[in-house]
C-alpha positions as a Markdown table, in Angstrom:
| # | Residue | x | y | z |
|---|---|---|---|---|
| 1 | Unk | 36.0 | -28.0 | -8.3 |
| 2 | Unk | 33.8 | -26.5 | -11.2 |
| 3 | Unk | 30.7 | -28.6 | -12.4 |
| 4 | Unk | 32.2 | -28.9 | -15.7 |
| 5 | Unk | 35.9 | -29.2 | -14.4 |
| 6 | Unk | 38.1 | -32.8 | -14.1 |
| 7 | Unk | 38.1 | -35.3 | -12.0 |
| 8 | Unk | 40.2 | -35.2 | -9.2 |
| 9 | Unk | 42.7 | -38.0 | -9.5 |
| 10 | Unk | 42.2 | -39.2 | -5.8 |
| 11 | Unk | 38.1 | -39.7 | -5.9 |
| 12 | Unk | 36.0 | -42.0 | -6.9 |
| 13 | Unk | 37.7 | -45.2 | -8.3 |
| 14 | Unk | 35.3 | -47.8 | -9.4 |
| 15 | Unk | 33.8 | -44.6 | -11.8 |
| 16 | Unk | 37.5 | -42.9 | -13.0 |
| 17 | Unk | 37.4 | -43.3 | -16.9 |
| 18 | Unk | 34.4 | -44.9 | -17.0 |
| 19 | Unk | 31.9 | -44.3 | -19.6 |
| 20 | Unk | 28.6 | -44.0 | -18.6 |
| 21 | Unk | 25.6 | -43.2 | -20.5 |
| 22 | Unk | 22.7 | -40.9 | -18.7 |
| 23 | Unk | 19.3 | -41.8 | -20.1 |
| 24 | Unk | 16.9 | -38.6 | -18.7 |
| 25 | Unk | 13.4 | -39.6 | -19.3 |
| 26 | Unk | 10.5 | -37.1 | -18.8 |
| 27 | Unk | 9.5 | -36.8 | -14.8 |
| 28 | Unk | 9.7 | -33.6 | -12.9 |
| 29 | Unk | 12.9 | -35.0 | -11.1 |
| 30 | Unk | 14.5 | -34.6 | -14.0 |
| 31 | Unk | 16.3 | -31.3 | -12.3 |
| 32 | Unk | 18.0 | -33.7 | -10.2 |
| 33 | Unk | 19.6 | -35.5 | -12.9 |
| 34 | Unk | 21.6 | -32.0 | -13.4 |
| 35 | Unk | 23.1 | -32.4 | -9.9 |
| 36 | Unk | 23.5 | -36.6 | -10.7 |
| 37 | Unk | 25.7 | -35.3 | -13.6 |
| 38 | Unk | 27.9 | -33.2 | -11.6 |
| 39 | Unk | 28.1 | -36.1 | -8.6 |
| 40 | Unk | 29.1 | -38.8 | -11.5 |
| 41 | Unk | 32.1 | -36.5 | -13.3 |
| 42 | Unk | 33.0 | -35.5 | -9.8 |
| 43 | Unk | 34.0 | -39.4 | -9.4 |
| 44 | Unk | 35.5 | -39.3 | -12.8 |
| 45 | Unk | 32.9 | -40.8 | -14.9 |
| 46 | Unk | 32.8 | -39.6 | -18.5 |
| 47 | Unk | 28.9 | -38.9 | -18.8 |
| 48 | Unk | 27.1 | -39.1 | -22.1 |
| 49 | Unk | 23.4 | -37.8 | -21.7 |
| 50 | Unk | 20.6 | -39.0 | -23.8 |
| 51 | Unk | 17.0 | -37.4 | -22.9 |
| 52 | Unk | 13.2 | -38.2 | -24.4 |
| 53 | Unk | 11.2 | -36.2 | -25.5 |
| 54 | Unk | 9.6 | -35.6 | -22.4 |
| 55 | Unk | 12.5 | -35.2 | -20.2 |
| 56 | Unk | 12.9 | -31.6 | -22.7 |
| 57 | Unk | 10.2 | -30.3 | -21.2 |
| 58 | Unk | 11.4 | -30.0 | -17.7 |
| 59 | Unk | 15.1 | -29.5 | -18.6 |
| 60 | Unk | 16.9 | -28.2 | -21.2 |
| 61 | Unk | 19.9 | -29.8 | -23.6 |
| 62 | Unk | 21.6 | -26.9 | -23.5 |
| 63 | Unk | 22.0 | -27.6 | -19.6 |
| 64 | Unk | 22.6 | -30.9 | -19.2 |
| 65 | Unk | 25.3 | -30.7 | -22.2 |
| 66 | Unk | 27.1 | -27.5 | -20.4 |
| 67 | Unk | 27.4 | -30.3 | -17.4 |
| 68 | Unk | 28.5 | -33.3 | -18.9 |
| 69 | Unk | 30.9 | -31.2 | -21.7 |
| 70 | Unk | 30.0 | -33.7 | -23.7 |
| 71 | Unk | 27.0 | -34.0 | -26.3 |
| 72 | Unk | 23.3 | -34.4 | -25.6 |
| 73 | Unk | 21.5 | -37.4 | -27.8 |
| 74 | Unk | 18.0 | -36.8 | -28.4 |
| 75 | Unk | 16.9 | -37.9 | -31.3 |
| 76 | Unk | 16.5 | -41.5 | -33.1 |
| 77 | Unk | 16.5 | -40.7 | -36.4 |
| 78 | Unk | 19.7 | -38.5 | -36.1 |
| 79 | Unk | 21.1 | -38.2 | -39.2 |
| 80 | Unk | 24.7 | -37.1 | -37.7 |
| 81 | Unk | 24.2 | -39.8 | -35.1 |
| 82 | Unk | 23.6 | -42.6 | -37.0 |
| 83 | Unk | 25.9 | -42.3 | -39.9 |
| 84 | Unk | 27.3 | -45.0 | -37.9 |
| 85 | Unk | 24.3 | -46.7 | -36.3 |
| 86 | Unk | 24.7 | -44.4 | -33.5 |
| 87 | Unk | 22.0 | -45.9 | -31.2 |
| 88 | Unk | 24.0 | -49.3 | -31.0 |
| 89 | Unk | 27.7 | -47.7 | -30.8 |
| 90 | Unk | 25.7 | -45.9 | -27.6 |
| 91 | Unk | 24.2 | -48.8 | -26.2 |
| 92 | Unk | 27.7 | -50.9 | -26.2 |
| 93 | Unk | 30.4 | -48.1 | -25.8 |
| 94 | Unk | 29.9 | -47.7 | -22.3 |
| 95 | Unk | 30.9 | -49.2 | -18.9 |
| 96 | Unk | 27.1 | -49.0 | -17.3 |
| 97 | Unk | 23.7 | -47.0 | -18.5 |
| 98 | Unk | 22.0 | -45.3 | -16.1 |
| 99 | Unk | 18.6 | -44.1 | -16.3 |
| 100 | Unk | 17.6 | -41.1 | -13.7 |
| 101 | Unk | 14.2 | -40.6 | -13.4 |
| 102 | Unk | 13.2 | -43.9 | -14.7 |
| 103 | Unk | 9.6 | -43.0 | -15.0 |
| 104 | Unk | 6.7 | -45.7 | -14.8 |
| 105 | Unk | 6.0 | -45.2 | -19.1 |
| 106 | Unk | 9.8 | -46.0 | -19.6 |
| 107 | Unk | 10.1 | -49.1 | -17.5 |
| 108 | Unk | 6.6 | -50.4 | -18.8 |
| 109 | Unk | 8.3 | -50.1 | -22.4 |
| 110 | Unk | 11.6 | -51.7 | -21.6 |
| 111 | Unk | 9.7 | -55.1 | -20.0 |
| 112 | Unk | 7.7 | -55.0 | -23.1 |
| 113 | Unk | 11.2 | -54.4 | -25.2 |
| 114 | Unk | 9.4 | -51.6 | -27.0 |
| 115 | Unk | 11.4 | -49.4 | -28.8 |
| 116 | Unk | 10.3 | -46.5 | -30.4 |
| 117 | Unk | 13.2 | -43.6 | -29.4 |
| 118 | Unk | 16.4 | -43.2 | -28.8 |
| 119 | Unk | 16.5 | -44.4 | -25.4 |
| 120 | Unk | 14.6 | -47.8 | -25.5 |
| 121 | Unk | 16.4 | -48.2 | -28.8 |
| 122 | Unk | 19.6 | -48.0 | -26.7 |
| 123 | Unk | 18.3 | -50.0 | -23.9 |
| 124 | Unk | 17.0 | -52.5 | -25.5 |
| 125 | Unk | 20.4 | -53.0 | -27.7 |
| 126 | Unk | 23.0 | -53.0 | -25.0 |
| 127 | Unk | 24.9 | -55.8 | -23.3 |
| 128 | Unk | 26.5 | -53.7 | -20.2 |
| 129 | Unk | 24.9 | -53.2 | -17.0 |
| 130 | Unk | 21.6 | -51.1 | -16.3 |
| 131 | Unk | 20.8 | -49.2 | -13.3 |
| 132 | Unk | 17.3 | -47.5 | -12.7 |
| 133 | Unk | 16.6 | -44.8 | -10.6 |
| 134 | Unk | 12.9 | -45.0 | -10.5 |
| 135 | Unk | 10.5 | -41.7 | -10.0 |
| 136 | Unk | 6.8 | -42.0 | -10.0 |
| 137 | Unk | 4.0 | -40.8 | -7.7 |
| 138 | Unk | 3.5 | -43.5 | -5.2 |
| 139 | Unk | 0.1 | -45.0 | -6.5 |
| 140 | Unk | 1.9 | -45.4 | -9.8 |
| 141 | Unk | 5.0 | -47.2 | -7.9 |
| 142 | Unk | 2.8 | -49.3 | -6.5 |
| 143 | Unk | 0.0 | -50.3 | -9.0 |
| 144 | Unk | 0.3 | -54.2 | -9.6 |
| 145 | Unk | 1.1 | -53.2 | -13.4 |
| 146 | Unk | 4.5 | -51.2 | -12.4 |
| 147 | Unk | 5.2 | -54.1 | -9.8 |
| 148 | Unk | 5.1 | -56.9 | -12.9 |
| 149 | Unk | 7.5 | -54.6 | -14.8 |
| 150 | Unk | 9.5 | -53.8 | -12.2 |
| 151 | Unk | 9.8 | -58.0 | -11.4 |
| 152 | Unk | 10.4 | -58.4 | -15.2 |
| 153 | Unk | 13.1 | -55.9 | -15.4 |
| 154 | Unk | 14.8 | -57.4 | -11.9 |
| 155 | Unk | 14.3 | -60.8 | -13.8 |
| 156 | Unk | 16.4 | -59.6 | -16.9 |
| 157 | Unk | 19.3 | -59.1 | -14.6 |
| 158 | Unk | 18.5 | -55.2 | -14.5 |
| 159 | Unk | 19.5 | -53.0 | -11.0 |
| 160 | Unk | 17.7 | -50.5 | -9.3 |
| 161 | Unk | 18.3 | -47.9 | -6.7 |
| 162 | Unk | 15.1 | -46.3 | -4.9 |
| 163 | Unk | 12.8 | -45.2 | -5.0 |
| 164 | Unk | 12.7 | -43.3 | -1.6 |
| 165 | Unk | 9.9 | -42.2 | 0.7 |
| 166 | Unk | 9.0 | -39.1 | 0.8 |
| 167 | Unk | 6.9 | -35.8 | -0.6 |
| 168 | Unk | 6.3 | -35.7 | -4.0 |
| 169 | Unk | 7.3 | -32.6 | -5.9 |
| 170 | Unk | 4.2 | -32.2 | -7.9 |
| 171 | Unk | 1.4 | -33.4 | -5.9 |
| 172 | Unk | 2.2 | -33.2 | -2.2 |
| 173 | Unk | 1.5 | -36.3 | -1.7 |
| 174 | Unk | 3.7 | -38.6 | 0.7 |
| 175 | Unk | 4.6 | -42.0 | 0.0 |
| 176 | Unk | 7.4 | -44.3 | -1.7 |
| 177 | Unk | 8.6 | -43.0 | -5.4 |
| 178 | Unk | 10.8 | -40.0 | -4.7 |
| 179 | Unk | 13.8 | -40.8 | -7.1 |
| 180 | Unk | 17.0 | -41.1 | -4.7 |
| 181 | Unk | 19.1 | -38.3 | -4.4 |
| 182 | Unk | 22.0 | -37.8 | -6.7 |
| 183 | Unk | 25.0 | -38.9 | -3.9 |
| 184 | Unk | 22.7 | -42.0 | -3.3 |
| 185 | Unk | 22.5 | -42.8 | -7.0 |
| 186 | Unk | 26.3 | -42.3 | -7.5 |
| 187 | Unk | 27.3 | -44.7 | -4.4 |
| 188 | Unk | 24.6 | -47.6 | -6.0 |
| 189 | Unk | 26.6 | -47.0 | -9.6 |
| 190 | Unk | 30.1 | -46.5 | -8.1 |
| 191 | Unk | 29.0 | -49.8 | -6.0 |
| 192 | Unk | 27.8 | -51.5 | -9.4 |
| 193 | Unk | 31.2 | -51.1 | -11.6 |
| 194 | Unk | 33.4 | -52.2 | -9.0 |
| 195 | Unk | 31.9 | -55.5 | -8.8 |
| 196 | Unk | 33.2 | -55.6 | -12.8 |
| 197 | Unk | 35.9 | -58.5 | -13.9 |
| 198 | Unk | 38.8 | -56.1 | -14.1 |
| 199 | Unk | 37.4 | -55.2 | -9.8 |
| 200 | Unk | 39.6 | -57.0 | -7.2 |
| 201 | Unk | 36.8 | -59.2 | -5.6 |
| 202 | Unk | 38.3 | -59.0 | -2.2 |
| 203 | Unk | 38.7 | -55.6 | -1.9 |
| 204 | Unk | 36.7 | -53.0 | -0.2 |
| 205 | Unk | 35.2 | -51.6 | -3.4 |
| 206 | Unk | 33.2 | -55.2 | -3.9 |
| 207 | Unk | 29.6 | -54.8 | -2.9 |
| 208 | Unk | 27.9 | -58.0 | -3.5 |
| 209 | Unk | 24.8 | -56.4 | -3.5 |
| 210 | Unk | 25.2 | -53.7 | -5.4 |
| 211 | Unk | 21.9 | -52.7 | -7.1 |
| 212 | Unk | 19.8 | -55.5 | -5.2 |
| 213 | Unk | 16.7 | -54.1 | -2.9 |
| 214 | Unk | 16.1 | -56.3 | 0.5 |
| 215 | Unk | 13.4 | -55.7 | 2.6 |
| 216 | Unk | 13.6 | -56.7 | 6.4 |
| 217 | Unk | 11.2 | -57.1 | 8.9 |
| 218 | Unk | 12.6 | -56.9 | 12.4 |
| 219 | Unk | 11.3 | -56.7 | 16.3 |
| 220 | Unk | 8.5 | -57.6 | 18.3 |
| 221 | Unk | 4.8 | -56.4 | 17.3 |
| 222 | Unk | 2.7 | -54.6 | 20.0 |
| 223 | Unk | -1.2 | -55.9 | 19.8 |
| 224 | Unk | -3.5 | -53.7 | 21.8 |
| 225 | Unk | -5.9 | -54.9 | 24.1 |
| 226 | Unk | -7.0 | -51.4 | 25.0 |
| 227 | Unk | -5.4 | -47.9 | 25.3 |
| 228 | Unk | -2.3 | -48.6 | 27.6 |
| 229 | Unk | -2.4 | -52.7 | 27.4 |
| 230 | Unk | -1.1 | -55.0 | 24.8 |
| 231 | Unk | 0.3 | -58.6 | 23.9 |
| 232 | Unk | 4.1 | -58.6 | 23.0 |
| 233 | Unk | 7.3 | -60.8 | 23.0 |
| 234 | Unk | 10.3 | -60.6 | 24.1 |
| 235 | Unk | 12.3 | -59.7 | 20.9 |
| 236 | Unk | 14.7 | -56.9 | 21.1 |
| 237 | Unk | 14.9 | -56.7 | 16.9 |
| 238 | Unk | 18.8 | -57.1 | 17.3 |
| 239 | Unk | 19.4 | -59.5 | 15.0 |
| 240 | Unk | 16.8 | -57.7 | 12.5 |
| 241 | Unk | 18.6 | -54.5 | 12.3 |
| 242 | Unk | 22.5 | -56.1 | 12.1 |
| 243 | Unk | 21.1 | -58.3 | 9.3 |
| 244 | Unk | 19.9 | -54.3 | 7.9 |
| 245 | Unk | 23.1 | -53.0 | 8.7 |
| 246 | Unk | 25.1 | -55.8 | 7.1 |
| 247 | Unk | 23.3 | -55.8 | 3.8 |
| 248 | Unk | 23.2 | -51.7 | 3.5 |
| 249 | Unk | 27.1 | -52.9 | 4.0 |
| 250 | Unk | 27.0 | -55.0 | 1.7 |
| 251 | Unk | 25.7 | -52.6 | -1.2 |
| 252 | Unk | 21.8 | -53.1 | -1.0 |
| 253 | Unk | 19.1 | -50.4 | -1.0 |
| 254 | Unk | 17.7 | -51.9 | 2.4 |
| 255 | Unk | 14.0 | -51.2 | 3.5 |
| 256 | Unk | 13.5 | -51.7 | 7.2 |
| 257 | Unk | 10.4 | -53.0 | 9.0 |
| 258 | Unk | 10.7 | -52.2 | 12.5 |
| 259 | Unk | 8.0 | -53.0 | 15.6 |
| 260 | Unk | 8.7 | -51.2 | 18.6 |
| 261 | Unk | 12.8 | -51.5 | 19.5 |
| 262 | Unk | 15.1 | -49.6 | 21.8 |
| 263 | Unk | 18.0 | -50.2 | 19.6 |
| 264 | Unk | 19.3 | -47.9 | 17.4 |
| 265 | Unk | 18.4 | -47.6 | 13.1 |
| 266 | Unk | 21.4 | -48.9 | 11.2 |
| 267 | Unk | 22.7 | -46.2 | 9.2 |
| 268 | Unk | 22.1 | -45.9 | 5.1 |
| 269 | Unk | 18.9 | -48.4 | 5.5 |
| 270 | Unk | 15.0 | -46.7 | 5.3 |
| 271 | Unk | 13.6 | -47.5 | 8.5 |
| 272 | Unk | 9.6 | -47.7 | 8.6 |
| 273 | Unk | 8.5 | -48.0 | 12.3 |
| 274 | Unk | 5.0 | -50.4 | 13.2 |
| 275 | Unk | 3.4 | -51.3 | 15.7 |
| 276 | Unk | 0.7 | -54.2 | 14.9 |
| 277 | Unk | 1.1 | -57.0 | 12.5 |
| 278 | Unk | -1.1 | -55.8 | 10.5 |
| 279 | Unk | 1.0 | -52.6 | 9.9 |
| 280 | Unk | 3.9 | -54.3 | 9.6 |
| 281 | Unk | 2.2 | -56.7 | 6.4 |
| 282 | Unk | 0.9 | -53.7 | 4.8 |
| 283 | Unk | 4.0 | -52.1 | 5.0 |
| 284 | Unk | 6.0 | -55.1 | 3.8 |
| 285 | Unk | 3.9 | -55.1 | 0.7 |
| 286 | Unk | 4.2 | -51.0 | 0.0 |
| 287 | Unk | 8.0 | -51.9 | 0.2 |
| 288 | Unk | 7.5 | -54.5 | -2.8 |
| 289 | Unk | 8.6 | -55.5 | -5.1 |
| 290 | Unk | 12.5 | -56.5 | -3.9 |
| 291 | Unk | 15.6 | -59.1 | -4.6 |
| 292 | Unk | 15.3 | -60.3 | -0.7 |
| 293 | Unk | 13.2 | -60.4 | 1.6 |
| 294 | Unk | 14.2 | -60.9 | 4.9 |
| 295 | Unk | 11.4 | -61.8 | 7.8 |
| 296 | Unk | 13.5 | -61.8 | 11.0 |
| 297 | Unk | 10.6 | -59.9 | 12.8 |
| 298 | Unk | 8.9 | -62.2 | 15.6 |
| 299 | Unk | 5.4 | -61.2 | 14.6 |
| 300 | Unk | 2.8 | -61.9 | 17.2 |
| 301 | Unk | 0.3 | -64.8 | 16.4 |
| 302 | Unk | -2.6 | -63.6 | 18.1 |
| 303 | Unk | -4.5 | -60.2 | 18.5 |
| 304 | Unk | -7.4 | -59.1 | 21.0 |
| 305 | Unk | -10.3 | -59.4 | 18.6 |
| 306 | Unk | -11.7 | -56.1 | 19.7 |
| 307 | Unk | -10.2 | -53.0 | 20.9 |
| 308 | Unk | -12.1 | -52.1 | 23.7 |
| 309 | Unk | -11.7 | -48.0 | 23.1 |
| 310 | Unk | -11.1 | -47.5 | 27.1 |
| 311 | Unk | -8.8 | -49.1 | 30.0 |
| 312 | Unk | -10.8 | -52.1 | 31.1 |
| 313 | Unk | -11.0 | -51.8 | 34.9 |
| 314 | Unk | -11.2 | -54.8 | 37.2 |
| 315 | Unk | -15.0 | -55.0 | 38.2 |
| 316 | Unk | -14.0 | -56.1 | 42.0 |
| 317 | Unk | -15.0 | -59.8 | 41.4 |
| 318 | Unk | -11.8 | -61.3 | 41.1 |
| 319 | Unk | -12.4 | -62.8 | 37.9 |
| 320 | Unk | -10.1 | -62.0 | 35.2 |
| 321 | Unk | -12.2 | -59.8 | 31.8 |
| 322 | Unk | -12.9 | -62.6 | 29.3 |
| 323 | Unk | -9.9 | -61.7 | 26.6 |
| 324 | Unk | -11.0 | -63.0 | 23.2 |
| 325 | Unk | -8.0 | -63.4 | 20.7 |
| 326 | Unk | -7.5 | -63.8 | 16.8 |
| 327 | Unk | -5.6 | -65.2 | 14.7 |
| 328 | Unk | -3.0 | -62.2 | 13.0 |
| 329 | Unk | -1.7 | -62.6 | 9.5 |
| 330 | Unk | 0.6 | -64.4 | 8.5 |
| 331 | Unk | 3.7 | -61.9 | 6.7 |
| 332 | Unk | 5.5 | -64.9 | 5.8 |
| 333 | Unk | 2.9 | -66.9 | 4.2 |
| 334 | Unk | 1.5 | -64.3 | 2.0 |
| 335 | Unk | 4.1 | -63.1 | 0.3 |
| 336 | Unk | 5.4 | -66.7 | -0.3 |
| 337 | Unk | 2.0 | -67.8 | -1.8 |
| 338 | Unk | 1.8 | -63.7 | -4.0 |
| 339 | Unk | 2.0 | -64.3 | -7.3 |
| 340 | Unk | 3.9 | -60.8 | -8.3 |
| 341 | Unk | 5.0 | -59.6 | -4.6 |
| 342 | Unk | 7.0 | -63.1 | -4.0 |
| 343 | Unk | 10.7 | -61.8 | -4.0 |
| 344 | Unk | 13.3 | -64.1 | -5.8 |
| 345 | Unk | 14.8 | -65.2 | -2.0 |
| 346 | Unk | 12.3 | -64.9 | 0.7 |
| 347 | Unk | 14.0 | -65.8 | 3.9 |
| 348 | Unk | 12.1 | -66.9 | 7.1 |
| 349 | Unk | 12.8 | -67.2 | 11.0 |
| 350 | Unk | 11.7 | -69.9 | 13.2 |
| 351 | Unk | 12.2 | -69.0 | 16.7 |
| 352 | Unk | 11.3 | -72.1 | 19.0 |
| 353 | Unk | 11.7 | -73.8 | 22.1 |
| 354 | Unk | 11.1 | -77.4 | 20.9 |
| 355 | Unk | 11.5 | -79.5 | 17.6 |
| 356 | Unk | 13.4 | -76.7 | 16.2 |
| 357 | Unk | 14.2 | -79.0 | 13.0 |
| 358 | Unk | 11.1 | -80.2 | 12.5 |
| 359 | Unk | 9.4 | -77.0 | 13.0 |
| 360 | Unk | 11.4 | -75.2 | 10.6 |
| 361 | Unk | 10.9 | -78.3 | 8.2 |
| 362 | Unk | 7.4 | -77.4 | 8.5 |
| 363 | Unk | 7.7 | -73.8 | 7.5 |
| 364 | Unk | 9.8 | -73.8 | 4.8 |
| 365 | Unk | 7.0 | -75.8 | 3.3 |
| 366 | Unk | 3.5 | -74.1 | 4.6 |
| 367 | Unk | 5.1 | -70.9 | 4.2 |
| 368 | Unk | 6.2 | -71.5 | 0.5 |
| 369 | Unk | 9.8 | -70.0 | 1.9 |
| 370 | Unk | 13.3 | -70.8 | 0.2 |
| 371 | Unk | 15.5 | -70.8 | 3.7 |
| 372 | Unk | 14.8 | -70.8 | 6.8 |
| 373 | Unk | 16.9 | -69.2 | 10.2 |
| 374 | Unk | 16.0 | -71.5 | 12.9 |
| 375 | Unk | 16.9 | -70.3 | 16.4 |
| 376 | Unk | 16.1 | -72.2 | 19.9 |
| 377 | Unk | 14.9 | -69.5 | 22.0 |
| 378 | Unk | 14.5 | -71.6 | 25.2 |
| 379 | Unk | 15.2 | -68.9 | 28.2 |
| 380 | Unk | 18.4 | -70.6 | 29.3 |
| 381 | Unk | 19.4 | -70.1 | 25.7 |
| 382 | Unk | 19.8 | -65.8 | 26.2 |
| 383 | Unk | 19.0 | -65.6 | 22.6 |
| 384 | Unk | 15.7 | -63.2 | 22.5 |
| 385 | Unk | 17.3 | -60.1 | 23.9 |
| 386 | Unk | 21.0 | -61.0 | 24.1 |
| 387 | Unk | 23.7 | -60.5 | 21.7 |
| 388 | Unk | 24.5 | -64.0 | 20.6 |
| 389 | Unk | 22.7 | -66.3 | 18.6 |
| 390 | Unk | 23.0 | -69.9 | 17.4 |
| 391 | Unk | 21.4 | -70.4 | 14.2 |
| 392 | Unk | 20.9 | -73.6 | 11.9 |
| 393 | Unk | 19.7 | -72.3 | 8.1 |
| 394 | Unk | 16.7 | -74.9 | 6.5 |
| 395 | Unk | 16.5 | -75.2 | 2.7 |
| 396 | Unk | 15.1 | -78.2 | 0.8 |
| 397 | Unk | 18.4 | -79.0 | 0.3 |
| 398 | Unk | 19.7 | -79.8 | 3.8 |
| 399 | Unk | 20.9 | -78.3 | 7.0 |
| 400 | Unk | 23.3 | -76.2 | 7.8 |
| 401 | Unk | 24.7 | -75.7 | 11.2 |
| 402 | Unk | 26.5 | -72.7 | 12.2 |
| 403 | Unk | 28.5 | -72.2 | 15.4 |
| 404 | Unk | 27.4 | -70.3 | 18.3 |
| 405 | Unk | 28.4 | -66.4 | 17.2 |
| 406 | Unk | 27.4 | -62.7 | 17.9 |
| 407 | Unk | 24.5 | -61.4 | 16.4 |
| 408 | Unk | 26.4 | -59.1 | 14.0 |
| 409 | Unk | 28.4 | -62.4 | 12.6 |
| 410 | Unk | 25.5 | -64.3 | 11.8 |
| 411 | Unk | 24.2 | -61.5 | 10.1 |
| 412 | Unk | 27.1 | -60.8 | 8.1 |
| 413 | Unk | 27.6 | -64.2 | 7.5 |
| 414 | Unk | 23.5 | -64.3 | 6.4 |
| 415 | Unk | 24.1 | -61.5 | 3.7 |
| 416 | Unk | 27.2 | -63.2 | 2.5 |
| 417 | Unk | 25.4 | -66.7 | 1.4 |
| 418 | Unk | 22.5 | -64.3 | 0.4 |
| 419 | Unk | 25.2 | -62.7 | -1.9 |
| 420 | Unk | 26.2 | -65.8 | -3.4 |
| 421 | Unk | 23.4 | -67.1 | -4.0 |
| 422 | Unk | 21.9 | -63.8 | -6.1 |
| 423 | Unk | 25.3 | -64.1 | -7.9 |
| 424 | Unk | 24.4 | -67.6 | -9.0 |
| 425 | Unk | 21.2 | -66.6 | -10.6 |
């Protein structure tokens, strides 16, 4: 199939017909938006392109027109445009905009509702779905000023897909802001218009979280005590990485968390490996801002409160080294008490051997948490390490009890409820 040629009748049915408008704005991964347009009419999308000012100066018009066959909008003030009000007719004839690179400068002005081009004219006029493919370098993605507008836009009801981890064209520099490729970006929109009125909800086109981000925490975390010791729990991370798998299902861009497991990454998920709780915190907030946030990971409480540098040998006493611990952070806690990192679900785990209600009671509340996954991990229960699990979820409404089940149930039963629930919002 040519770039510019039809659709083949047998691909890509949640896109076939539709219309979607292309909003390039002015990042150097802008060149990918060439190959986006090919990926979307390969589906059988009908792509209109609008591009800033500063999305000119990496590509041309005269390109991304010859790919879309279709014309290029640039320019607010138009006079063959908008004979008609041309901006509006664009921001409401369509099926879904998508803007690829969404750069940091475009987002800032569409939480502010600035519009002073053609694309924020558009954006800020339309009543169909948005999807942002976000491309910045990674200190911009995560400056606490892109994270508000990034929470504002997610407020309004806006998707995003990426950004992705990686090198960064112009710098070098490694780190989370790469825009997602093109096939990714495709899937997330393809995933987003079937979930449409005229979409049969029970098919396998429905992704019920389409467009949402969900970070996951999952596994034990190793503590050192010196160079080849350290404290640890018995967690195998199996219910953490079938609750990844399941909401990568399930249409999510999934970030995954991961101390030190021997089971295997889920596929489609980003999988950041730890080791300490402290890595796994600071890697929890790089992955903010997100819809969901998942902390399934059985952190460790305590820590050696110094690392000695070298294997401490036994001194031929018989007397055990004194071992002085700390307290680690608590990943739950802080994000539930951040006042821009807090996702709008954060989900905790209670794993205990006693009092499992009232325990989980507890830390819904100290933890500023909206549900809670209590699971009695008594050894004769086989639950830390095995493939079953018996679950009860705490909210402030209630309890509710679910039925002994395999791992990958609960988990798909998890991103389910998750799914209603964002569809309620």
């Amino acid at each position: 199939m040519s770039d510019t040629g039809p659709p083949s009748p047998d691909e890509g049915p949640a896109l076939r017909d539709k219309r979607v408008v292309l909003i390039i704005s002015g990042g150097i991964a802008a060149y990918k938006s060439l190959d986006l347009i090919r990926r979307l009419r390969e589906r059988g999308a009908h792509v209109i392109p609008i591009m800033t000012r500063g999305a000119q100066q990496f590509i041309t018009p005269l390109a991304v027109g010859a790919l879309a066959a279709d014309k290029v909008y640039t320019d607010l003030f138009d006079r063959e445009a908008e004979h008609d009000v041309g901006h509006i007719r664009l921001a409401r004839d369509n099926d879904l905009i998508l803007i690829a690179p969404a750069t940091a400068d475009l987002m800032a002005k569409m939480a502010h509702g600035i519009a002073d081009d053609l694309a924020t004219a558009v954006l800020l006029a339309t009543d169909t779905p948005v999807l942002l493919a976000p491309a910045m370098n990674p200190k911009m993605w995560s400056h606490p000023a892109t994270k508000r507008n990034v929470e504002t836009l997610r407020g309004d009801g806006l998707f995003f897909v990426g950004p992705d981890q990686g090198e960064m064209a112009e710098s070098g520099e490694a780190g989370v802001g790469r825009m997602a490729e093109p096939l990714t970006i495709a899937d997330a929109a393809e995933a987003l218009l079937s979930q449409s009125p005229e979409a049969e909800r029970g098919s396998a086109q429905h992704k019920p979280l389409a467009g949402r981000h969900v970070v996951i925490t999952s596994g034990p975390t190793h503590e050192p005590i010196d160079p080849v010791r350290y404290i640890a729990n018995r967690s195998s991370g199996k219910q953490g990485h079938a609750i990844a798998a399941a909401a990568a299902k399930a249409g999510a861009r999934v970030t995954l968390i991961s101390g030190p497991v021997t089971v295997a990454e889920p596929e489609d998920v980003t999988t950041i490996h730890v080791e300490s709780a402290r890595d796994m915190l600071q890697a929890v907030k790089d992955a903010l801002p997100a819809d969901v946030a998942i902390m399934a990971a059985a952190v460790a409480d305590w820590r050696a409160a110094a690392d000695t540098g070298h294997k401490i040998k036994k001194d031929g006493s018989g007397a055990p080294p004194a071992l002085d611990l700390v307290e680690n952070p608590d990943i739950l806690a802080t994000i539930g008490h951040h006042d821009t990192l807090r996702p709008l679900l954060l989900i905790g785990f209670a794993a205990e051997t006693q009092n499992l209600v009232d325990n989980a009671r507890s830390k819904l509340a100290r933890k500023r948490a909206d549900w809670i996954v209590a699971n009695d991990v008594g050894p004769d229960t086989g639950v830390m390490g095995g493939d079953a699990n018996t679950v009860r979820i705490v909210t402030a409404d209630g309890i509710e009890d679910w039925p002994r089940m395999d791992k990958t149930e609960v988990a798909t039963r998890l991103i389910t409820k998750i799914g209603d629930f964002l569809s309620s919002r």
